[in-house]
C-alpha positions in Angstrom: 114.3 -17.2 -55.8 113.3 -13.4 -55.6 114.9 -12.1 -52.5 111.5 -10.4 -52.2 109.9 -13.7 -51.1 112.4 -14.9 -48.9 111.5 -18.4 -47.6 108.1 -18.9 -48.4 107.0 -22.1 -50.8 107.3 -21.3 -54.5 104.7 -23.4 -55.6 101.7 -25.3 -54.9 103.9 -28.7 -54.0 105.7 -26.9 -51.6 102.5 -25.3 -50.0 101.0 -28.6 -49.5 104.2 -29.9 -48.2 103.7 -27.0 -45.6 99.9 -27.8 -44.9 100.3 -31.3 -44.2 103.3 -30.3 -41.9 100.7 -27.3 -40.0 98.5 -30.1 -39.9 100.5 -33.1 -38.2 101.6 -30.3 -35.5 98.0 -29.6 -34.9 96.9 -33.6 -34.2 100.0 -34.1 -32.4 98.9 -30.8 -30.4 95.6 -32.1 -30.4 96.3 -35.9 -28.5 98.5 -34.7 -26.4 95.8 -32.1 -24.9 93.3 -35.4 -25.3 95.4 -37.8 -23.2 96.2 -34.2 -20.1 92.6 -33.6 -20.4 91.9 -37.6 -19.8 95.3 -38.3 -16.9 93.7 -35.1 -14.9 90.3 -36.6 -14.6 91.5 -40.1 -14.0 93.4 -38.5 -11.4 91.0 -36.9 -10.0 88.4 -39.7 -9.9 91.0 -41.6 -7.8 91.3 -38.8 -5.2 87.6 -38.7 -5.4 87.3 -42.6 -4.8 89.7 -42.2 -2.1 88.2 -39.6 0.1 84.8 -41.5 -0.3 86.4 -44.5 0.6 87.4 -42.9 4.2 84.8 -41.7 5.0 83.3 -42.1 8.1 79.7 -43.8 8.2 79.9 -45.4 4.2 78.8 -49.1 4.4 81.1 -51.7 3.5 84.3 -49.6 3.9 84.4 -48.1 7.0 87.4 -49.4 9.3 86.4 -52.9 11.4 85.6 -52.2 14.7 88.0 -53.2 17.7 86.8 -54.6 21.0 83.3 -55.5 21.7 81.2 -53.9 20.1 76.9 -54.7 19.1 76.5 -55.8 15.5 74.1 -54.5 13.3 72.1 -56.6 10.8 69.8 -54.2 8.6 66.3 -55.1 7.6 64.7 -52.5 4.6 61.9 -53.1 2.5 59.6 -55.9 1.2 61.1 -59.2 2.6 61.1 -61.2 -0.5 63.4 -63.7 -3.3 65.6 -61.6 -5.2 64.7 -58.3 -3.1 67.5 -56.1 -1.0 66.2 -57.9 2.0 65.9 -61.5 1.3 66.5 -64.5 3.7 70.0 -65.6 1.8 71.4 -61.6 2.7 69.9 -61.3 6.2 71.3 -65.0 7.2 74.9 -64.4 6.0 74.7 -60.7 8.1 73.8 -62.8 11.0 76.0 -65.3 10.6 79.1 -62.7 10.1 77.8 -61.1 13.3 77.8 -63.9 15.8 80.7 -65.4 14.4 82.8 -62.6 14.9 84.5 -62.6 18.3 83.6 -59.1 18.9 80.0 -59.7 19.0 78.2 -59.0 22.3 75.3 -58.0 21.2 73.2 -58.3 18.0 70.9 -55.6 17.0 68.2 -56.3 14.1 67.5 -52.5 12.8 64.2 -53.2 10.9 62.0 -51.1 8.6 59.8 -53.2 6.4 56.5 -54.1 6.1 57.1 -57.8 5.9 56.6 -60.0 2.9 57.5 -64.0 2.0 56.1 -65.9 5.0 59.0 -68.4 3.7 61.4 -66.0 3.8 60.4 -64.9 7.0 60.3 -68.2 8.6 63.7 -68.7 7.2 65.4 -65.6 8.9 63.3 -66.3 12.0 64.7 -69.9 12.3 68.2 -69.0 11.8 68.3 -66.5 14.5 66.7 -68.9 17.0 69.1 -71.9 16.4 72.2 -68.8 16.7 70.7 -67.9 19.8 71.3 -71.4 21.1 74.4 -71.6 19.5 75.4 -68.5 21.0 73.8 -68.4 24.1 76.2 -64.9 25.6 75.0 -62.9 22.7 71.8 -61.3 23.3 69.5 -59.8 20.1 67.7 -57.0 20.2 65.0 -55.8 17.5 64.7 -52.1 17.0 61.7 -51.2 14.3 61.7 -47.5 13.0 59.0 -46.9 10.7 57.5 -50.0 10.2 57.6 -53.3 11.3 54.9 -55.9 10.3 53.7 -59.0 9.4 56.8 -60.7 8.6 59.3 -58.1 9.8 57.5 -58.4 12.7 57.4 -62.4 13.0 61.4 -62.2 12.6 61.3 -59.4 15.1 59.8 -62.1 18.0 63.1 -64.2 17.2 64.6 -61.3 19.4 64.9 -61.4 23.0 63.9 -57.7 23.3 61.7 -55.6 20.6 62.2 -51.4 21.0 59.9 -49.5 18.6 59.1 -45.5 18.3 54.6 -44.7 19.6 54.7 -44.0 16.1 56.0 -47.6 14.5 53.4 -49.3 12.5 54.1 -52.5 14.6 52.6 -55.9 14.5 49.8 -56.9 12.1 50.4 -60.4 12.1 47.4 -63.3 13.6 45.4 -59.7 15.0 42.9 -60.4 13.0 40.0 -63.4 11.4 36.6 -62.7 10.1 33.6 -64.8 9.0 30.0 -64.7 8.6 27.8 -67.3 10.6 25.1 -69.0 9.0 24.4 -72.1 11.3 21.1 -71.1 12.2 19.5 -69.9 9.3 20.6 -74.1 7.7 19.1 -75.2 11.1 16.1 -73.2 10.0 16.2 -74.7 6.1 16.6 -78.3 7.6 20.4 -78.4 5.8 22.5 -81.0 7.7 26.1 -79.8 7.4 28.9 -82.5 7.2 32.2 -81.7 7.5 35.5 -84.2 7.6 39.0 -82.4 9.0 42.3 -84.0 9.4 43.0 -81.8 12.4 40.8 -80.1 15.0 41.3 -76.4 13.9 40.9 -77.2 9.8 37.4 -75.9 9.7 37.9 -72.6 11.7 36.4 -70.6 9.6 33.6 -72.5 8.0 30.4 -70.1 8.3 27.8 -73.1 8.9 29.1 -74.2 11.8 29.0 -72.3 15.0 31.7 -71.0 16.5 33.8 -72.3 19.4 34.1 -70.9 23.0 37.7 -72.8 22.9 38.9 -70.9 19.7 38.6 -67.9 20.4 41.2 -66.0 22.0 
């Protein structure tokens, strides 16, 4: 070996031998900075997870209250099947709150401009047979924004309704139109026959006049 070269490789084995070397350091270099770049963010999403977690105010993971306390049973948006606020949800959350011991009061926090008549008529149901079930636990409907039709039929379920001047509240059974053509048959010699199983079913029929006892 020429002492001029000292220890570097001879030839182009040798080289190679030192390349493949360089690079086995650099992708050993190269996971390990992988795998501390990928432990520091796991770590830090768990902190993260943890301070949301305790929190105060977050749904669902805030501590249980102790002593008596007024349950809340939230009802947002369209009332429908397979939507946020469907009968199968707001039963259980009414369920969970008289059943608890806690309970003293139930408060229905409502924001929706109804939806499902039969979805409606479930959760309006199942409040009146708690309510009799529970007879010490009073329920109280508070309506922020909006509260109609059938947020506002589940709303009656309540022993007590609060709403804002400004709640859209009601809309349910305000209203019926029809036109009224009685006379001008009389005056065409039309004889009208109608045939109702029950003594309201023709309400509405515009040949027929109306009646004193059916209005309100």
């Amino acid at each position: 070996m020429d002492p001029m070269q000292g220890g570097r490789p001879q030839n182009d084995r040798e080289w190679k031998l030192l390349e493949k070397l360089l690079m086995s350091v650099q992708d050993e270099n190269r996971k390990q900075r992988r795998w501390s770049i990928i432990f520091r963010a796991l770590t830090f999403i768990y902190l993260f997870a943890l301070l949301f977690m305790f929190l105060p105010g977050r749904t669902g993971v805030a501590p249980p209250p102790t002593g008596d306390y007024t349950a809340v049973v939230s009802i947002n948006g369209v009332i429908a099947d397979g939507a946020e606020a469907n009968a199968d949800a707001i039963v259980t959350g009414l369920r969970d709150a008289f059943d608890s011991s806690g309970t003293r009061a139930v408060l229905l926090r409502i924001n929706s401009p109804g939806g499902s008549p039969v979805q409606s008529n479930f959760v309006y149901n199942e409040i009146r047979r708690l309510r009799e079930e529970y007879p010490d636990i009073k329920v109280y409907a508070a309506i922020t924004d909006v509260g109609a039709s059938g947020a506002y039929y589940i709303a009656s379920a309540a022993d007590e309704i609060y709403a804002d001047p400004a709640s859209i509240v009601g809309s349910i059974g305000v209203i019926m139109a029809s036109f009224g053509f009685d006379e001008a048959i009389d005056k065409l010699g039309v004889d009208r026959r109608v045939m109702t199983a029950g003594e309201n079913k023709a309400l509405l029929d515009p040949f027929m006049p109306v009646d004193k006892a059916q209005q309100v």
